[in-house]
Backbone of each chain as nested JSON, in Angstrom:
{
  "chains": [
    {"id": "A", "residues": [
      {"number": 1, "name": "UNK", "atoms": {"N": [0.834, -1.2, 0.0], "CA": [0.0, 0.0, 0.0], "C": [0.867, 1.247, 0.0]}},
      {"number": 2, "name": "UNK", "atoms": {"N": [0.812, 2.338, -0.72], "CA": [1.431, 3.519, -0.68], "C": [0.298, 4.519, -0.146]}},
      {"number": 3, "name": "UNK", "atoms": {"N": [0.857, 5.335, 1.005], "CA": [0.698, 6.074, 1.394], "C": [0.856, 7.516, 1.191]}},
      {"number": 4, "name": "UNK", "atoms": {"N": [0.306, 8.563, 1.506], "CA": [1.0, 9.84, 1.112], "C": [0.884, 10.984, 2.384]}},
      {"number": 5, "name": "UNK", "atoms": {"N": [2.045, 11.577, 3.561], "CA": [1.798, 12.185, 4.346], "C": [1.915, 13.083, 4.076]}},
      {"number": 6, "name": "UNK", "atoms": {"N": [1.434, 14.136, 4.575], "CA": [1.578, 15.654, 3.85], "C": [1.921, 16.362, 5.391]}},
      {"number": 7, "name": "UNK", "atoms": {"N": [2.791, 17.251, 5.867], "CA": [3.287, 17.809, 7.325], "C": [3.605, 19.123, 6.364]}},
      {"number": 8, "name": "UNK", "atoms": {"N": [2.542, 19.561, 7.481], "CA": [1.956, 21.67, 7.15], "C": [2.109, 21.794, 8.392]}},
      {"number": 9, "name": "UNK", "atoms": {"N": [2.338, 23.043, 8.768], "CA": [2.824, 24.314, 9.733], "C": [1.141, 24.421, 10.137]}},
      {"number": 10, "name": "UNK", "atoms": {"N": [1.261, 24.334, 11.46], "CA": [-0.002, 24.893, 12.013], "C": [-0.354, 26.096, 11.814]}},
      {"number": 11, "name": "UNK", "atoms": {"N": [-1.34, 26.651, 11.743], "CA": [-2.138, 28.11, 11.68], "C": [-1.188, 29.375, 12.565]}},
      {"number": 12, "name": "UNK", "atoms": {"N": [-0.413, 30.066, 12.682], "CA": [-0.006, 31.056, 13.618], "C": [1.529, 30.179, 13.638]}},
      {"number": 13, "name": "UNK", "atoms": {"N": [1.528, 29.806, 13.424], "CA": [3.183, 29.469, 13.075], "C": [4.247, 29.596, 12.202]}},
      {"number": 14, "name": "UNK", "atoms": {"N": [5.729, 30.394, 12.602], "CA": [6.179, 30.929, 11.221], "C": [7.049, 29.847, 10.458]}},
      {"number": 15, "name": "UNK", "atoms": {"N": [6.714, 30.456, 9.383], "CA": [7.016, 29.92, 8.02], "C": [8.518, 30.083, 7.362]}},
      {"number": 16, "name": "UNK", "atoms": {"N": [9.918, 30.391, 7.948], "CA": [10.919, 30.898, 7.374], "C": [11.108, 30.476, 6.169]}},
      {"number": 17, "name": "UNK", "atoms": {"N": [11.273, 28.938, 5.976], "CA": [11.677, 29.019, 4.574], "C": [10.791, 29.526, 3.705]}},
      {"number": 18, "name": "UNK", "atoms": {"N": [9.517, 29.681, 3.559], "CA": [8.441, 30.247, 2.783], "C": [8.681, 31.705, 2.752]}},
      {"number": 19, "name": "UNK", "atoms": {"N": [8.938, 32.384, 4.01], "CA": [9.522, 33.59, 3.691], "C": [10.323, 34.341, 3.335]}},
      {"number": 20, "name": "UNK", "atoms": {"N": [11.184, 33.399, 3.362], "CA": [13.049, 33.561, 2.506], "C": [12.707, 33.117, 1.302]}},
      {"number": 21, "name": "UNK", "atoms": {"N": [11.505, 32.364, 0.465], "CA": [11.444, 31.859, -0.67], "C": [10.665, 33.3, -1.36]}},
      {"number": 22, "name": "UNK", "atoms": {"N": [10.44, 33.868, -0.477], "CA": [8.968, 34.962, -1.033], "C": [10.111, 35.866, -1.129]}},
      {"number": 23, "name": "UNK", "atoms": {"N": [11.0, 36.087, -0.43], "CA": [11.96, 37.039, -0.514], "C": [12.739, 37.116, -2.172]}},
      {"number": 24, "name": "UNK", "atoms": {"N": [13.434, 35.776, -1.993], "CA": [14.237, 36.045, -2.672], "C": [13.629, 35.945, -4.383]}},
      {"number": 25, "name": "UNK", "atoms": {"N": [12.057, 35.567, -4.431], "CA": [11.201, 35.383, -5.801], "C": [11.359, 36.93, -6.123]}},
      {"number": 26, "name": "UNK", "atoms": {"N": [10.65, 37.26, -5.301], "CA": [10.375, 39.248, -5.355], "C": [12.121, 39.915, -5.77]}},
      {"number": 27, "name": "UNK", "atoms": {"N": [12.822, 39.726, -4.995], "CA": [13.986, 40.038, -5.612], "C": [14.414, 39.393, -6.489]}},
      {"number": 28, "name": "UNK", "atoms": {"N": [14.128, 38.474, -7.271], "CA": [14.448, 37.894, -8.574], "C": [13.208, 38.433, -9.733]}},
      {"number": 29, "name": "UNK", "atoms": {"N": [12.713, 39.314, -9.118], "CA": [11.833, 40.337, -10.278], "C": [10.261, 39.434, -10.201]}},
      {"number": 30, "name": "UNK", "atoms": {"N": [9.983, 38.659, -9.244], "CA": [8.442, 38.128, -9.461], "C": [8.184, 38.776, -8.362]}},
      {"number": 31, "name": "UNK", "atoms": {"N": [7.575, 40.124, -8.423], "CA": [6.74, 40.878, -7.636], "C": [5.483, 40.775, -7.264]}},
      {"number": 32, "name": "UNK", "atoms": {"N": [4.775, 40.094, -8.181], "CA": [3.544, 39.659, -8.427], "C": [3.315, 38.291, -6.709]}},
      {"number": 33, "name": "UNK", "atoms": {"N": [4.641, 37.735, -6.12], "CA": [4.065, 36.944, -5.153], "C": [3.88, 37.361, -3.823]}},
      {"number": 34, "name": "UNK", "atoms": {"N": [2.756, 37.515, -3.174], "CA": [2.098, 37.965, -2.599], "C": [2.662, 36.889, -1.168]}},
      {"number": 35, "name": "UNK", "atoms": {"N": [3.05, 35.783, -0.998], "CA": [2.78, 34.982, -0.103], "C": [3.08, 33.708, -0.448]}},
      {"number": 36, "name": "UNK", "atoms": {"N": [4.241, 33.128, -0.068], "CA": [4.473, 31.425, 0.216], "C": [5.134, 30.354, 0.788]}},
      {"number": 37, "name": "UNK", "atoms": {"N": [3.918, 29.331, 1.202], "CA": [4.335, 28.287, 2.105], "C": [4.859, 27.181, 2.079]}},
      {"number": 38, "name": "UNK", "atoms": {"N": [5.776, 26.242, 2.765], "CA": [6.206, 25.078, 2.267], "C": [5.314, 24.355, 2.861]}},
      {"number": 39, "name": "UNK", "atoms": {"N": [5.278, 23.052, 2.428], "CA": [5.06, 21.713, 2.909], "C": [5.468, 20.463, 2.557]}},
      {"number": 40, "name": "UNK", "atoms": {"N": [5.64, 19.827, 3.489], "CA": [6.925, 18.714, 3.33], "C": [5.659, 17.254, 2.851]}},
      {"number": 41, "name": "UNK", "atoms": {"N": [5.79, 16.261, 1.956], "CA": [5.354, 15.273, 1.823], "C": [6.17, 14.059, 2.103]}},
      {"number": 42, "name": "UNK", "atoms": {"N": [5.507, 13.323, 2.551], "CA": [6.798, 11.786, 2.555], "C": [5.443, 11.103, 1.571]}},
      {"number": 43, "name": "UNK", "atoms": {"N": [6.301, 9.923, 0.997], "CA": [5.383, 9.089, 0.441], "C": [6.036, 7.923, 0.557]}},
      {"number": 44, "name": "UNK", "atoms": {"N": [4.949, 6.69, 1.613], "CA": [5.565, 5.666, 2.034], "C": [4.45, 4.413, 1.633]}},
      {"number": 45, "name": "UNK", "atoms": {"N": [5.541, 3.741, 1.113], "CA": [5.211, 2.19, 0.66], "C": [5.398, 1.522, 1.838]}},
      {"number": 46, "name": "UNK", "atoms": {"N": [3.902, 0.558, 2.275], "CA": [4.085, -0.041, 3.324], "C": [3.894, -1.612, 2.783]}},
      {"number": 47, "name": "UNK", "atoms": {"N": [3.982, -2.727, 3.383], "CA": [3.897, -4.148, 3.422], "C": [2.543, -4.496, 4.133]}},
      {"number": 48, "name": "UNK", "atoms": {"N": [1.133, -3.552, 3.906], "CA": [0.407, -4.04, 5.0], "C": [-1.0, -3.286, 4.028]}},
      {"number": 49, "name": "UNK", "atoms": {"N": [-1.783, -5.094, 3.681], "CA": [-3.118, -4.624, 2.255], "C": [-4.381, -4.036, 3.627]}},
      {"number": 50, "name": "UNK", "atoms": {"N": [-4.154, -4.4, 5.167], "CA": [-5.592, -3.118, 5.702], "C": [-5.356, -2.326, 6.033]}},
      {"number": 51, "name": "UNK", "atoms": {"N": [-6.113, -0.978, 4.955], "CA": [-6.071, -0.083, 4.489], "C": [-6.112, 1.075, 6.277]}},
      {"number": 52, "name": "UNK", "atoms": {"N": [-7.298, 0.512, 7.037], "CA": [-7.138, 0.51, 8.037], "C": [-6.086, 1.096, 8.959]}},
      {"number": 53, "name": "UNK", "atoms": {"N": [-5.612, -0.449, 9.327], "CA": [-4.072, -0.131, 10.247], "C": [-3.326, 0.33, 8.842]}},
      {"number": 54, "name": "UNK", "atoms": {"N": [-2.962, 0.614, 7.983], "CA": [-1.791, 1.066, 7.373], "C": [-2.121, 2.808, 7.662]}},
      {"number": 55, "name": "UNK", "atoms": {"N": [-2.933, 3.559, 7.975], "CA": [-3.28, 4.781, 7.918], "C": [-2.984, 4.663, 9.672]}},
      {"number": 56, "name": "UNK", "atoms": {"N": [-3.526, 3.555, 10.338], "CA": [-3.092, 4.281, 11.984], "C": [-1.693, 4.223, 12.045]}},
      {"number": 57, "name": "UNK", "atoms": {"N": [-0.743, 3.262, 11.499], "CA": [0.783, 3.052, 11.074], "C": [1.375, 4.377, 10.556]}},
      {"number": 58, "name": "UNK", "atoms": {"N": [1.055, 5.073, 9.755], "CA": [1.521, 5.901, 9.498], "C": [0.841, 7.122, 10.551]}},
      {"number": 59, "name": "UNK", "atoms": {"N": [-0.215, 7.201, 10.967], "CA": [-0.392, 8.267, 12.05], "C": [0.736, 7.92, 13.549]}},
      {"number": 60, "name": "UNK", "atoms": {"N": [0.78, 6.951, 13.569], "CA": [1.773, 6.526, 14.358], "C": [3.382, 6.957, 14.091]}},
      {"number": 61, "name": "UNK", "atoms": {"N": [3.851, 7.017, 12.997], "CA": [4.841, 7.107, 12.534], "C": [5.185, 8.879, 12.898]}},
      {"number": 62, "name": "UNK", "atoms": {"N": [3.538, 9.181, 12.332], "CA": [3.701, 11.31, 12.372], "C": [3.951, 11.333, 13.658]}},
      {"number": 63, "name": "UNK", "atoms": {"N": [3.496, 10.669, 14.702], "CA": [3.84, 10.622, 15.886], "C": [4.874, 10.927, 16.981]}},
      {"number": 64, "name": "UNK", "atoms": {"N": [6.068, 9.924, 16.24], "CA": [7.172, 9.998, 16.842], "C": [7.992, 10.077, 15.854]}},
      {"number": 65, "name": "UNK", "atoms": {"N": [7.88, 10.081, 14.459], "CA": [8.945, 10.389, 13.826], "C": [8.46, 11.743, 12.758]}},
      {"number": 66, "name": "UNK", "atoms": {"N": [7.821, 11.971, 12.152], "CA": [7.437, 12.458, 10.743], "C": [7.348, 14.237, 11.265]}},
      {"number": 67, "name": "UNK", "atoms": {"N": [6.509, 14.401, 12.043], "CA": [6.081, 15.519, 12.627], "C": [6.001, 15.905, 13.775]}},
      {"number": 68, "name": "UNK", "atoms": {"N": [6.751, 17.285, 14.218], "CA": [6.542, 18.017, 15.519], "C": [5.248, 18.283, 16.027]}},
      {"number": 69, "name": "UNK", "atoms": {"N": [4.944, 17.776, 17.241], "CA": [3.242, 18.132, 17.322], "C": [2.689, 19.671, 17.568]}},
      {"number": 70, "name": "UNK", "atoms": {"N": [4.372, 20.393, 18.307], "CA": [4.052, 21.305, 18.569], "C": [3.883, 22.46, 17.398]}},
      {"number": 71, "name": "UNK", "atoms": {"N": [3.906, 22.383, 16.249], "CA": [4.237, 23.153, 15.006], "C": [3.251, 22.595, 13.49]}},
      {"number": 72, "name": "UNK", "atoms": {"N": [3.631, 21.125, 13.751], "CA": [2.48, 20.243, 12.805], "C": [1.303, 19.86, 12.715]}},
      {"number": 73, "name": "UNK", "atoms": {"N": [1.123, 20.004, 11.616], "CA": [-0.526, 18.715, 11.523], "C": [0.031, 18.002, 10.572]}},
      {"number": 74, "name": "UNK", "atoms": {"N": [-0.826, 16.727, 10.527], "CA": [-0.181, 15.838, 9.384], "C": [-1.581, 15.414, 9.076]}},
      {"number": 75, "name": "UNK", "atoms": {"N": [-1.514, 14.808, 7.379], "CA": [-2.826, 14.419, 6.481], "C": [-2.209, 13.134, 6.027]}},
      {"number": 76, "name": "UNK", "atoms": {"N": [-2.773, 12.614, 6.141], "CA": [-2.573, 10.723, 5.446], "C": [-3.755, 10.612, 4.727]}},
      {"number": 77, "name": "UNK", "atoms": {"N": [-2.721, 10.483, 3.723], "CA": [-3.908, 9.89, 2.56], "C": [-3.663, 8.718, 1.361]}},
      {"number": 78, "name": "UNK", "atoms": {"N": [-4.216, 7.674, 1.274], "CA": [-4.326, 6.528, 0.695], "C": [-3.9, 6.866, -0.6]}},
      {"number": 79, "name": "UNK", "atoms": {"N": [-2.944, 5.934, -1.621], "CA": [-2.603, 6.609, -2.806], "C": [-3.175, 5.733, -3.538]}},
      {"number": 80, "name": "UNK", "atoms": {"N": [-2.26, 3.886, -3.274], "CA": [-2.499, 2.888, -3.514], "C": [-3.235, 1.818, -2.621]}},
      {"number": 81, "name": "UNK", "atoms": {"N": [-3.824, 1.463, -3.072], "CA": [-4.024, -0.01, -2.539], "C": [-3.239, -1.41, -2.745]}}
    ]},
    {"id": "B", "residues": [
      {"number": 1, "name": "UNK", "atoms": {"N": [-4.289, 34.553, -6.923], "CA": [-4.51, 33.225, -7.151], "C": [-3.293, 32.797, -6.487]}},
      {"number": 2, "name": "UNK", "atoms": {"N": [-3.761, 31.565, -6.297], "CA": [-2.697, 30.35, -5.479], "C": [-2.629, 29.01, -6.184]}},
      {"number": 3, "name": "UNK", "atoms": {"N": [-1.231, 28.995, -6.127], "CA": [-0.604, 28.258, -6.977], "C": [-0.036, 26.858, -6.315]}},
      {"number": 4, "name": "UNK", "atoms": {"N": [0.01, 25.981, -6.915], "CA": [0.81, 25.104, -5.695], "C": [2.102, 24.219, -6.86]}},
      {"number": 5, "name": "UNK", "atoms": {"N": [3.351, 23.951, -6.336], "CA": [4.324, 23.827, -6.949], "C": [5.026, 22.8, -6.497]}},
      {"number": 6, "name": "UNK", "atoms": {"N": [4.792, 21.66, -7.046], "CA": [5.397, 19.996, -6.211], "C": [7.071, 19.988, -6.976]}},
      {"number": 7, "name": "UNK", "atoms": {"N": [7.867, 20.21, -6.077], "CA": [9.331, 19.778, -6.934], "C": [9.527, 18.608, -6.531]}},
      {"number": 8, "name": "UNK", "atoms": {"N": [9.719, 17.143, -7.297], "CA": [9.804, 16.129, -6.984], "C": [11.148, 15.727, -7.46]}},
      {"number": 9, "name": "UNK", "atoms": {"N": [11.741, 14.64, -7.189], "CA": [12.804, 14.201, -8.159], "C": [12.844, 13.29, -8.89]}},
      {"number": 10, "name": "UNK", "atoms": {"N": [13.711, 13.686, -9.608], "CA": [13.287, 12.891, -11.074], "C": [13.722, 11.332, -11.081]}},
      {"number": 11, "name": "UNK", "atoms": {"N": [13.484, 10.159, -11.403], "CA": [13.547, 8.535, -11.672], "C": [14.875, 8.315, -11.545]}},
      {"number": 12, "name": "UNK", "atoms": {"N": [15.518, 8.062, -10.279], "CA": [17.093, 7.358, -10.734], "C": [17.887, 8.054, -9.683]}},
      {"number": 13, "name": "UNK", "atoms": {"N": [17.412, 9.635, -9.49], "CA": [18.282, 10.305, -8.756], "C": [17.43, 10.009, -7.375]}},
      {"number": 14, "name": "UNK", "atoms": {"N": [19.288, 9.661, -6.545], "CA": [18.807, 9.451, -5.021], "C": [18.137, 10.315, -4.372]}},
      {"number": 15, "name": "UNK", "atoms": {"N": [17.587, 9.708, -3.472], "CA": [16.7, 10.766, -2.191], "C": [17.309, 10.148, -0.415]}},
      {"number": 16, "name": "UNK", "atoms": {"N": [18.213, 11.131, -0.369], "CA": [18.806, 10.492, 0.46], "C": [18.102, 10.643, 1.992]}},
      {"number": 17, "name": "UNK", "atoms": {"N": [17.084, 11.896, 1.821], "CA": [16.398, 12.086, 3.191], "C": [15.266, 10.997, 3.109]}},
      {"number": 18, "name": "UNK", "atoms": {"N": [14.905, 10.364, 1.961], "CA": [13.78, 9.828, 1.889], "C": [14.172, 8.199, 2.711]}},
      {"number": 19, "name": "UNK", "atoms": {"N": [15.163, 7.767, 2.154], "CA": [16.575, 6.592, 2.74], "C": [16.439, 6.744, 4.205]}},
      {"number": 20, "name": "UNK", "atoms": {"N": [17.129, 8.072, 4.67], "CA": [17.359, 8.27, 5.83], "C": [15.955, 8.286, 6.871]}},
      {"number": 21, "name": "UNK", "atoms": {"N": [14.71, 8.414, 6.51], "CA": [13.558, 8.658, 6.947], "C": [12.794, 6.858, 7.046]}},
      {"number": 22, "name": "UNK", "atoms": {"N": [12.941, 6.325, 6.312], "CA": [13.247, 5.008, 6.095], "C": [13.732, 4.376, 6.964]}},
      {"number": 23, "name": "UNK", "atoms": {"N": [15.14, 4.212, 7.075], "CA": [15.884, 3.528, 8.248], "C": [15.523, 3.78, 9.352]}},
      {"number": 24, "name": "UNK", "atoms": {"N": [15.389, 5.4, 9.353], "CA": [14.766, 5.372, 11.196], "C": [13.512, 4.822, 11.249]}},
      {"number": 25, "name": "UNK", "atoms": {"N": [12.695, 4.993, 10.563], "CA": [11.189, 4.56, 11.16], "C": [11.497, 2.803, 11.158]}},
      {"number": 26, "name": "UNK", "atoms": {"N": [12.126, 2.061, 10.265], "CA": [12.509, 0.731, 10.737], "C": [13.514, 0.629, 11.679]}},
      {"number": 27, "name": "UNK", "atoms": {"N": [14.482, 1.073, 12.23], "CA": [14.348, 1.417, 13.623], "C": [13.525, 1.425, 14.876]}},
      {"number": 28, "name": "UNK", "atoms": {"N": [12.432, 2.154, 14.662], "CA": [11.596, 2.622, 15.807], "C": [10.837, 1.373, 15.717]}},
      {"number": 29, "name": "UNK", "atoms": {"N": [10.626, 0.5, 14.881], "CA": [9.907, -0.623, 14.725], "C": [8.545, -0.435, 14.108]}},
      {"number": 30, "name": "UNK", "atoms": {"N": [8.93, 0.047, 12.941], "CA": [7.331, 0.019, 11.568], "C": [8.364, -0.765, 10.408]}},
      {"number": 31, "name": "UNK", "atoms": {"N": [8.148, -2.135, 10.926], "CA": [9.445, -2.913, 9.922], "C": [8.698, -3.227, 8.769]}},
      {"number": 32, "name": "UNK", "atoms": {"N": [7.312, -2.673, 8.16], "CA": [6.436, -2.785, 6.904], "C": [6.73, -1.486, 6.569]}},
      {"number": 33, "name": "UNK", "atoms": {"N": [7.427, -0.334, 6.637], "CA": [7.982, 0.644, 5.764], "C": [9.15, -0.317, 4.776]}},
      {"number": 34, "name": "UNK", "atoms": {"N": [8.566, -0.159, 3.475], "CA": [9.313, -0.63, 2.454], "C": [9.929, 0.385, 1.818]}},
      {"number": 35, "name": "UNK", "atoms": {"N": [10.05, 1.791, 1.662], "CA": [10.403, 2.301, 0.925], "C": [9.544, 4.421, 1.268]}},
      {"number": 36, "name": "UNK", "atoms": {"N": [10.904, 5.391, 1.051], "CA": [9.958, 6.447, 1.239], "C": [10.928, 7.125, 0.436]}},
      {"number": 37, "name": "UNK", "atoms": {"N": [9.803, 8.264, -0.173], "CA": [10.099, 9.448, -0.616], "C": [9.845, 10.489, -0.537]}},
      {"number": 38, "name": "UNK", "atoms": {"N": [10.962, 11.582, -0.504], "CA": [9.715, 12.836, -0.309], "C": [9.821, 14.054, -1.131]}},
      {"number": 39, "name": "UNK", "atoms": {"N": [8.921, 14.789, -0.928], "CA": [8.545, 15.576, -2.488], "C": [8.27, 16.936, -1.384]}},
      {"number": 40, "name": "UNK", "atoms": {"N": [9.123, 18.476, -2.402], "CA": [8.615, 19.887, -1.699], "C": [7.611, 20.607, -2.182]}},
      {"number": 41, "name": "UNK", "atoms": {"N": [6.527, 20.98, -1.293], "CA": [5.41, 21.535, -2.087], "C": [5.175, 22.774, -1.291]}},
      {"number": 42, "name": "UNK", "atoms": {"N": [5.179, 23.926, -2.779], "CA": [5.358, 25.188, -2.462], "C": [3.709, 25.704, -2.398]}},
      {"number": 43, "name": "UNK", "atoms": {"N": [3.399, 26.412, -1.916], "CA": [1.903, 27.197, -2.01], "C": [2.125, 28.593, -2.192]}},
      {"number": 44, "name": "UNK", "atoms": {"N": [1.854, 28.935, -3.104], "CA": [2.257, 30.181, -3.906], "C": [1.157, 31.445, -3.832]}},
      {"number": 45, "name": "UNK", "atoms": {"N": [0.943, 32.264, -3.331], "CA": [-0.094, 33.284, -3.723], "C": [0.332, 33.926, -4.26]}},
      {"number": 46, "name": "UNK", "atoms": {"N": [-0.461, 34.11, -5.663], "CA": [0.271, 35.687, -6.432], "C": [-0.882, 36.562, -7.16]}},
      {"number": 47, "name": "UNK", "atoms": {"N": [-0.263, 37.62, -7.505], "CA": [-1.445, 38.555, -7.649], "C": [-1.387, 38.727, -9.132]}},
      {"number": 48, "name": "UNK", "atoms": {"N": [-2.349, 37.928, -9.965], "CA": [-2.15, 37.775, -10.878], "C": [-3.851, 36.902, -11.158]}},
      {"number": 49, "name": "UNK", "atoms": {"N": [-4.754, 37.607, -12.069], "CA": [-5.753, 37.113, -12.269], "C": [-5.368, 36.039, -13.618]}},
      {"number": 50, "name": "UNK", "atoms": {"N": [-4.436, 36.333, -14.67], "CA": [-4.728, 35.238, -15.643], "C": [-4.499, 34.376, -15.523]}},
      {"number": 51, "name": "UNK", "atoms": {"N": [-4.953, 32.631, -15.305], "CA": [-4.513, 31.87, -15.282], "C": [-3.142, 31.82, -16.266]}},
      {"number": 52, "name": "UNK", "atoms": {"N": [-2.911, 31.527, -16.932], "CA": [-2.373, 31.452, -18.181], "C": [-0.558, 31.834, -17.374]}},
      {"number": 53, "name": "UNK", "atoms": {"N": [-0.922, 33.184, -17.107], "CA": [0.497, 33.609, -16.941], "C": [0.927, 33.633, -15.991]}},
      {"number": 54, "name": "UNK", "atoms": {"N": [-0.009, 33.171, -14.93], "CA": [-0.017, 32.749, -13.314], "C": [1.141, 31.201, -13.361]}},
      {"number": 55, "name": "UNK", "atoms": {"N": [0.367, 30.737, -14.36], "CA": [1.277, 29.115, -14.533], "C": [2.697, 29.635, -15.356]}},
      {"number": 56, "name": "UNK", "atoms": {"N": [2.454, 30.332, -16.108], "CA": [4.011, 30.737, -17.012], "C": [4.602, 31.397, -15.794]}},
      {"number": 57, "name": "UNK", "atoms": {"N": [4.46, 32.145, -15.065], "CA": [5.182, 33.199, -13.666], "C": [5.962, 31.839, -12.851]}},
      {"number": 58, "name": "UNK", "atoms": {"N": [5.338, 31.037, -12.868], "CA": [5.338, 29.621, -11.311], "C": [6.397, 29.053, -12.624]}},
      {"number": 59, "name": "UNK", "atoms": {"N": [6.253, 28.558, -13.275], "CA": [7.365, 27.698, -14.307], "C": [8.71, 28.789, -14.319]}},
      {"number": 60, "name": "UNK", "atoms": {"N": [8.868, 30.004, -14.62], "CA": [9.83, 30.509, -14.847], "C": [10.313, 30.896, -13.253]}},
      {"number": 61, "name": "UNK", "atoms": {"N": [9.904, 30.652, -12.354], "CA": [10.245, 30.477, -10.875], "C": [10.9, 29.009, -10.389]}},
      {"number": 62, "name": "UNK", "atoms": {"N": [10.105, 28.279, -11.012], "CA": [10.776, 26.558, -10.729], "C": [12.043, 26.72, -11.545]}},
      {"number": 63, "name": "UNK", "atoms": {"N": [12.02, 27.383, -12.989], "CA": [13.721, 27.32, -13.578], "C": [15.077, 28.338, -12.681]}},
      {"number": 64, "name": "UNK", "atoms": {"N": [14.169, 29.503, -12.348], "CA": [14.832, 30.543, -11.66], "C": [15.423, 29.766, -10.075]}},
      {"number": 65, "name": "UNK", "atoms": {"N": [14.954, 29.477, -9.545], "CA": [15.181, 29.183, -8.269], "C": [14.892, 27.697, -7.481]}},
      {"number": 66, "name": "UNK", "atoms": {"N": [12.825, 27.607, -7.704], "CA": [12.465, 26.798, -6.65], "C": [13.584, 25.245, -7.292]}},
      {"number": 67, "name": "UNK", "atoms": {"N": [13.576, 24.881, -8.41], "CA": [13.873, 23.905, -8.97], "C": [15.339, 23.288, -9.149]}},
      {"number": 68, "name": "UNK", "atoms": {"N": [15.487, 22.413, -9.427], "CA": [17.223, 22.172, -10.186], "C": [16.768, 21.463, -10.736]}},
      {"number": 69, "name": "UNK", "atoms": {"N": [17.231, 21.42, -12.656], "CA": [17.288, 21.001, -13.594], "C": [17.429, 19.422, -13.56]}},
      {"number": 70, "name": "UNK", "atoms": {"N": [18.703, 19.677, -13.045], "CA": [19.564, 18.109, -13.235], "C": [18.556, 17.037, -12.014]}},
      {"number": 71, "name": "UNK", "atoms": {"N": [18.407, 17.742, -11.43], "CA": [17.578, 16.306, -10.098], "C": [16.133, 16.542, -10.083]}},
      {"number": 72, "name": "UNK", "atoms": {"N": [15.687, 17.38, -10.67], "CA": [14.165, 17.708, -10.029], "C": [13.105, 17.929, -11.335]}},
      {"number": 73, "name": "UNK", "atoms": {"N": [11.896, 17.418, -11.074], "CA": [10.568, 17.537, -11.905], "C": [9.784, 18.091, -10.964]}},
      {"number": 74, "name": "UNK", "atoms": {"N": [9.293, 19.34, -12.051], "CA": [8.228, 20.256, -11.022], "C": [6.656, 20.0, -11.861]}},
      {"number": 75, "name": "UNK", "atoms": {"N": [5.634, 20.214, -10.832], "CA": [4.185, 20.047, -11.504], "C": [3.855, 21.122, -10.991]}},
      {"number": 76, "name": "UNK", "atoms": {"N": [3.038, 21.879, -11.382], "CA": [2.243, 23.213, -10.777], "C": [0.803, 23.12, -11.442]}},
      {"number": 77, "name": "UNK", "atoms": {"N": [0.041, 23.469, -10.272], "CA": [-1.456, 23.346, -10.08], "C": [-2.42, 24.515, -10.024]}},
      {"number": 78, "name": "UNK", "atoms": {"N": [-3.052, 25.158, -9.884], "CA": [-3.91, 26.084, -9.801], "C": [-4.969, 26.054, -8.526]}},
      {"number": 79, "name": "UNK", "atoms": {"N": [-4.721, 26.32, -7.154], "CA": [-5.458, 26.206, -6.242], "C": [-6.706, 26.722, -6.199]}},
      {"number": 80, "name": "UNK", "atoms": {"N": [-6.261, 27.994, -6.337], "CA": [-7.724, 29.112, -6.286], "C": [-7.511, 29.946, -7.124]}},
      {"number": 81, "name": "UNK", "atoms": {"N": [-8.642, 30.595, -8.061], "CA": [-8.144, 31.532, -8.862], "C": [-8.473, 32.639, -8.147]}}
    ]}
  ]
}
């Protein structure tokens, strides 16, 4: 089963590299960007066909490995079956 | 409009955080992680009503900066117009 985690910056939390990216667009003459954020994806192939536990496995994973709780949210979402 | 900008890498070239993200979680004991990758996704706001040149602005940004040629394939999307 492939998985797909997506780890975004909570609401009120800063964004540096997004703002060093906005920086240096605007000074490379794209004035036009108003605003931007990163977000990190992992995409993990697991050994495990219920669909089920393979989504609490990987919430497990954001847990203690993937994502800071204090800064993150994380989205799991089914790619493959 | 908001743009969103996946730089992935391209078929062949290593991902060594994706490796490294890998080993630890088989480590921690999720020994059904077979395999991970991970992909940067930009969220772009720009002030720019045409679609058209909203996507030409975001492409000549993935060559300018967000991107590298030699390791990376970028997709760009159209969030909100």
């Amino acid at each position: 089963m492939k998985l797909e985690v997506k780890i975004i910056l909570k609401k009120g939390i800063s964004d540096p590299e997004g703002a060093q990216t906005k920086k240096a667009l605007n000074l490379l003459g794209f004035k036009s960007v108003k605003d931007v954020s990163t977000i990190k994806v992992f995409k993990i192939q697991l050994e495990q066909s219920d669909k089920e536990k393979a989504v609490e496995e990987a919430r497990e994973m954001c847990k203690k490995l993937l994502a800071n709780p204090v800064i993150h949210e994380y989205f799991i979402s089914v790619l493959e079956e």
